[in-house]
C-alpha positions in Angstrom: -67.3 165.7 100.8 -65.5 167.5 97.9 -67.7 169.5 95.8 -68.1 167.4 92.2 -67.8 169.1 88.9 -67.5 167.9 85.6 -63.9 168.5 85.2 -63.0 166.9 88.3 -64.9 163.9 88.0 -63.6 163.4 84.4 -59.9 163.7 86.3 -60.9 161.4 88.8 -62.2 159.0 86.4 -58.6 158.6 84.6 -57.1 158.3 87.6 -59.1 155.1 88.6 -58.9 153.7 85.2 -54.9 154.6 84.9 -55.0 152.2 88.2 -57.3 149.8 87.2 -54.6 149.3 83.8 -51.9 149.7 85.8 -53.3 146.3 88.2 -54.3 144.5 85.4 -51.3 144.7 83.5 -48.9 143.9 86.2 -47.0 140.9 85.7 -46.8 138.9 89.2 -43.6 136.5 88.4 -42.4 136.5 91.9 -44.1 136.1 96.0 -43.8 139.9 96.5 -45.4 141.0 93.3 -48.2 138.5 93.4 -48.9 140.0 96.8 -49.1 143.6 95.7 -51.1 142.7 93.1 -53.4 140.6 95.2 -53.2 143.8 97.6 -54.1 146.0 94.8 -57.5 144.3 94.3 -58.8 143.2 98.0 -56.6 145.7 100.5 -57.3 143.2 103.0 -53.5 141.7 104.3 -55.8 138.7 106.1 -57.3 138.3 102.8 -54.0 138.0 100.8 -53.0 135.3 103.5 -55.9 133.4 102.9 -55.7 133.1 99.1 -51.7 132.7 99.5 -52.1 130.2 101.4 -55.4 128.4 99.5 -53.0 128.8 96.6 -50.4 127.0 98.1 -47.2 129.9 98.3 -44.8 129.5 100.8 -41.9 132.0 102.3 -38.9 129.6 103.3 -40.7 126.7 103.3 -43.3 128.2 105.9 -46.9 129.3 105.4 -47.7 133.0 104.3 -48.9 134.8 107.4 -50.0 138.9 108.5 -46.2 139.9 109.1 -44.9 138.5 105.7 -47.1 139.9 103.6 -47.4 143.3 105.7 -43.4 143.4 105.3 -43.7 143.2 101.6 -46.5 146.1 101.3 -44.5 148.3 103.8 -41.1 147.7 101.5 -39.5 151.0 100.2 -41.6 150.6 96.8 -40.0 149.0 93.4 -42.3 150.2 91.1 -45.3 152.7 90.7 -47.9 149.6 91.7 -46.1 149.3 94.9 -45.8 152.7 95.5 -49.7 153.1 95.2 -50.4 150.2 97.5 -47.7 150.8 100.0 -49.6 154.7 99.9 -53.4 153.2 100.5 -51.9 150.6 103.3 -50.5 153.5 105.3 -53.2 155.9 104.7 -55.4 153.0 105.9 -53.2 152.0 108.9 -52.5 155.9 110.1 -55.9 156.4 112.6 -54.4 153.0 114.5 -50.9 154.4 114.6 -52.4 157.8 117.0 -54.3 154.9 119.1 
């Protein structure tokens, strides 16, 4: 673990709250965006299928399902939110890829 000081944990703390504006405030008027935002707060692809598909979103007519929505995260990014997410999902999927 990183040694904590003061200055570091005040940087840390803008950082999560520059985020946490960032997610709130992002406007999720199409399937792609509603899934990075929905990425954004659970980082769970099975459970962005799951609420997709409770909420009743389709891709061509079809059912959300992993490779959809994975597709989307792993997109060359569109915006800063994207880039973020697309950046923790490949952090996140990077010990499987050595496997």
């Amino acid at each position: 673990m990183k040694i904590l000081t003061v200055p570091s944990a005040k940087e840390e703390i803008k950082r999560l709250q520059n985020f946490i504006n960032l997610v709130e405030s992002y406007e999720a008027n199409s399937l792609e965006r509603w899934i990075i935002k929905e990425y954004a707060y659970t980082s769970s692809i099975r459970e962005v299928v799951t609420r997709g598909n409770n909420s009743g979103f389709t891709l061509n007519g079809a059912q959300l399902d992993h490779e959809n929505v994975k597709n989307v995260i792993a997109a060359i990014p569109r915006d800063e939110l994207h880039r973020l997410v697309r950046a923790n999902y490949r952090a996140k999927i990077k010990p499987n890829k050595r496997s």
